[in-house]
N, C-alpha and C positions, 0 to 999 in steps of 0.2 A: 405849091404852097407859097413860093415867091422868096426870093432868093436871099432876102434878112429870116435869118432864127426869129422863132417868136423866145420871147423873154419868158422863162417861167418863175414865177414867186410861189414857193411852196412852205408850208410849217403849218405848225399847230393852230388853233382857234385861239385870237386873245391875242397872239404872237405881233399883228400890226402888219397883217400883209397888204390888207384894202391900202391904208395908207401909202405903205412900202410900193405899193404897183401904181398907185394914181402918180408918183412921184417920179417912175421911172417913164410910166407912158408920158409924163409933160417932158422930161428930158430928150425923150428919142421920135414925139412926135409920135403918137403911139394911143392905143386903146383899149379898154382891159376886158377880159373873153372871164367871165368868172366860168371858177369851177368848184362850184358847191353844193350840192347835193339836195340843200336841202335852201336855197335863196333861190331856187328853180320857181318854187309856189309862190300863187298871188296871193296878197294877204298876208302874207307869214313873214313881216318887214324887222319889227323890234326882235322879233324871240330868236332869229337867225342873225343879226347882226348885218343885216344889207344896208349902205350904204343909202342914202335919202337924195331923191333926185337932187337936190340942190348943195345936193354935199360930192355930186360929182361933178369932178374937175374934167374929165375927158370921157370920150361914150365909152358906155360900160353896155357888153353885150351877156348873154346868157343869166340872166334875172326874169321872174317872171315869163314863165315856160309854159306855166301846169297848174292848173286848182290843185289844190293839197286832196290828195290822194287819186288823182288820176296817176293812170301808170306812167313809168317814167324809169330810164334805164340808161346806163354807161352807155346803151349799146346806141343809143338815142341822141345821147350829148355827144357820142363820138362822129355822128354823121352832124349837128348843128355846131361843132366848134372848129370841124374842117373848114365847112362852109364859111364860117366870120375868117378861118384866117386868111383864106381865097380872097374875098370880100376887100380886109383890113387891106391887103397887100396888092391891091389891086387897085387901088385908092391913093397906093405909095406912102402906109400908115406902116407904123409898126404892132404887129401884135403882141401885147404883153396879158400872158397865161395866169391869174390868179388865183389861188386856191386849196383849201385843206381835205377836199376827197380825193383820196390817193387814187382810185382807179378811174376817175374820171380824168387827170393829170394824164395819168398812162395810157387810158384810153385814147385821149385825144391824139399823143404823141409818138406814140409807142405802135407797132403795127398787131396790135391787138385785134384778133377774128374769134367775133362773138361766136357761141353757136347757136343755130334757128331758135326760136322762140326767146332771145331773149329780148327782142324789140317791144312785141305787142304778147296781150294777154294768149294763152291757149287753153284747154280742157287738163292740163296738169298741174296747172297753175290755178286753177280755177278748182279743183278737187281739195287739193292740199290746203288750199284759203281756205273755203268752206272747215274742213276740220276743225283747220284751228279755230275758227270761231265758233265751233260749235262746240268743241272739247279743249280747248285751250292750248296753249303755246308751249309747254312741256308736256304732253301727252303726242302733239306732234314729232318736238325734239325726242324722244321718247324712240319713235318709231323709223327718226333717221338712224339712232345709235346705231338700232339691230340690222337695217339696212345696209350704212354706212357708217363706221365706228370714225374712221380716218376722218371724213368731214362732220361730223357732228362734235370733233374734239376741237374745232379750229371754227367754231360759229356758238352764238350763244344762243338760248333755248327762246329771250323773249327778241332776239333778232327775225320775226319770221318772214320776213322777204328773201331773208337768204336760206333759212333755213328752206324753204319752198322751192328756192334756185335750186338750191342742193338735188330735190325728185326730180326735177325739170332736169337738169344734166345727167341724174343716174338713168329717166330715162332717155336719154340722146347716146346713151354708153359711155359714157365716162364720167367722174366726179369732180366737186367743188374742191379739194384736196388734191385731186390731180391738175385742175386748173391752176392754183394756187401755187405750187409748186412749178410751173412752168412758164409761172410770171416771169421770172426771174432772168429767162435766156430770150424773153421776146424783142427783137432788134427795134431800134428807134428809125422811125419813118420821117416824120417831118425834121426839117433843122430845128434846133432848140438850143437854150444854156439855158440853166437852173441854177439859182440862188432860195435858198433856205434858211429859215428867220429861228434864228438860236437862241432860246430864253430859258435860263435854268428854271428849272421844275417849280420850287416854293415860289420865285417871282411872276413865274404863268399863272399858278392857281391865284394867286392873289390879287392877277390882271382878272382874273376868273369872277371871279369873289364880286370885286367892284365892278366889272360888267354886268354882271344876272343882276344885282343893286339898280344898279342904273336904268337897267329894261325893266321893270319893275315900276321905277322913277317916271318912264318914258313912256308910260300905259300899257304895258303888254299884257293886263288883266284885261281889257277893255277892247285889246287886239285879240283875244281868245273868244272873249263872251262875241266879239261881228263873229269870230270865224264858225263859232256854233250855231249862232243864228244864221248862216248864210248855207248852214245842210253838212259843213262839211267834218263835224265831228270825224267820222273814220280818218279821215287824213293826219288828222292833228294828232290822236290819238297812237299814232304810227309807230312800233316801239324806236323809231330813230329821229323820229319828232322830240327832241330836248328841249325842254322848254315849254313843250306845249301841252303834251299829255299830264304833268306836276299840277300844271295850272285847270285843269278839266277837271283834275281829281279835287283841287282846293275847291272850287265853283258847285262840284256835286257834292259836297261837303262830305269828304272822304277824307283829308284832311284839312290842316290852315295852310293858309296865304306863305305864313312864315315856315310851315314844313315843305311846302312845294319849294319854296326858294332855296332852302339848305336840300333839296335832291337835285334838284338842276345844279347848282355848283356841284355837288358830286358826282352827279354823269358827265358832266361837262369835265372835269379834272380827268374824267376816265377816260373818254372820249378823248384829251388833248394829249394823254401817253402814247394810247391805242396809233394816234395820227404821226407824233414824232416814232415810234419804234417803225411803220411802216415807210417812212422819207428816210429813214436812217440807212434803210438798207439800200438806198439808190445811190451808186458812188460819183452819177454826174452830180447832185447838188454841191456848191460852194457854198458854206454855209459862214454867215457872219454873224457877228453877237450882236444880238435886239432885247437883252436886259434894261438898257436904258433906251424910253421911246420918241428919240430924237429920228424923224422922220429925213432931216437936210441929211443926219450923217451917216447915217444908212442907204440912200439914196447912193452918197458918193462913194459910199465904201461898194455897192452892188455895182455899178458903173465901171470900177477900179476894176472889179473881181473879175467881170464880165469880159473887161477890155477890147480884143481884136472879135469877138464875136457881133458886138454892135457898135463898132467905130463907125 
């Protein structure tokens, strides 16, 4: 992986990590590996917050992966983020790691061993889908409890990717629950430092608030209405699609414009808990406070924090 740590910038959505990472990669000569889960799709530019070609400062790798709703999996980002940092370091760049899905961070760095099937689609995954779309996504949730009670209490009912992870590992013999639980002692493989972008709660949401405003402002009605016209409704509509699925429901006139926008700030505030309680519990992040969105003095404070790991 080459003998510099790659740089990790981790935290919530809204917290200013794009910036925070474009700023570290110009200081160390550096390029940024995103890791977000959902800036992987083409198309899906405004309602994910991706960065715009011309707004990046140094190359920016893992964007644009995957049409919205082809499959697409940790287990998939961990073999394409190995790959950029081999790449990046080989080049004599430095790789700086960006991003708020926590297991794609882990994945990438962490020596995380998928089990079979979770690359490409199979016949268990493929049953489970079907249900739920034929019987809905709590009639599934439903059928993990009595299954599995342990993991159907630590996944949500309209999550059903995971919740479908969930049969795909009960049946491989073990559970989503037992995986989860074992996150915790998995040793780290690549070199890394992590720095973590600290924003108290009511100043997030309200970085929240005036972003979904702004996407809004920026077209992302109009980025919904190409992505439906281009086939790919199932994708968008994805229960971990934020953003997109509100705006479908506005468009099929289920409800208004203006109630789609006050749900997406509310998933979105859920969403940015959900993301700080899971960095919280990593006790490599250094975390510095980014309540004020001074990109220069963040920069020097992450640099500071970093120190002997990228001198």
């Amino acid at each position: 992986m080459g003998a510099d740590p790659v740089v990790c910038i981790v935290g919530p959505t809204a917290s200013g990590k794009s910036a925070l990472a474009q700023a570290v990669a110009l200081a160390l000569d550096g390029e940024v590996v995103s890791a977000d889960s959902m800036q992987i799709y083409r198309g899906m530019d405004i309602g994910t917050g991706k960065l715009a070609p011309e707004e990046r400062l140094v190359p920016h790798h893992g964007l644009d992966l995957a049409d919205p709703g082809e499959p697409y999996s940790a287990a998939l980002f961990q073999e394409y983020a190995r790959a950029c940092f081999r790449d990046i370091a080989a080049r004599g760049k430095r790789a700086v790691l960006c991003g708020g899905t926590g297991l794609y961070v882990r994945a990438a760095i962490d020596a995380y061993e998928f089990p079979k099937g979770e690359q490409t689609g199979n016949p268990v995954r493929e049953h489970y889908n079907r249900l739920a779309n034929e019987q809905g996504s709590d009639v599934l949730w439903e059928l993990l409890r009595e299954r599995d009670p342990a993991s159907a209490a630590i996944v949500p009912a309209a999550d059903v990717k995971r919740v479908v992870r969930a049969f795909e590992l009960l049946e491989e013999g073990t559970s989503l629950a037992e995986q989860r639980a074992k996150l915790a002692d998995i040793p780290q493989l690549v070199p890394a430092c992590f720095v973590g972008l600290s924003v108290e709660p009511a100043v997030l949401n309200a970085r929240i608030d005036a972003r979904v405003d702004g996407m809004f402002d920026a077209g992302l009605v109009d980025e919904v209405a190409r992505l439906l016209q281009g086939g790919f409704r199932d994708g968008i509509t994805a229960p971990q699609a934020i953003g997109y699925k509100e705006v479908v429901a506005a468009l099929d006139g289920e409800t208004t414009m203006e109630e789609a926008a006050t749900r997406i700030k509310t998933a979105t505030h859920r969403y940015a808990k959900r993301q700080r309680t899971w960095f919280r519990k990593d006790r490599r992040i250094r975390w510095i406070d980014a309540n004020e969105p001074d990109v220069a003095a963040q920069a020097a404070e992450a640099l500071d924090v970093l120190g002997d790991a990228v001198a």
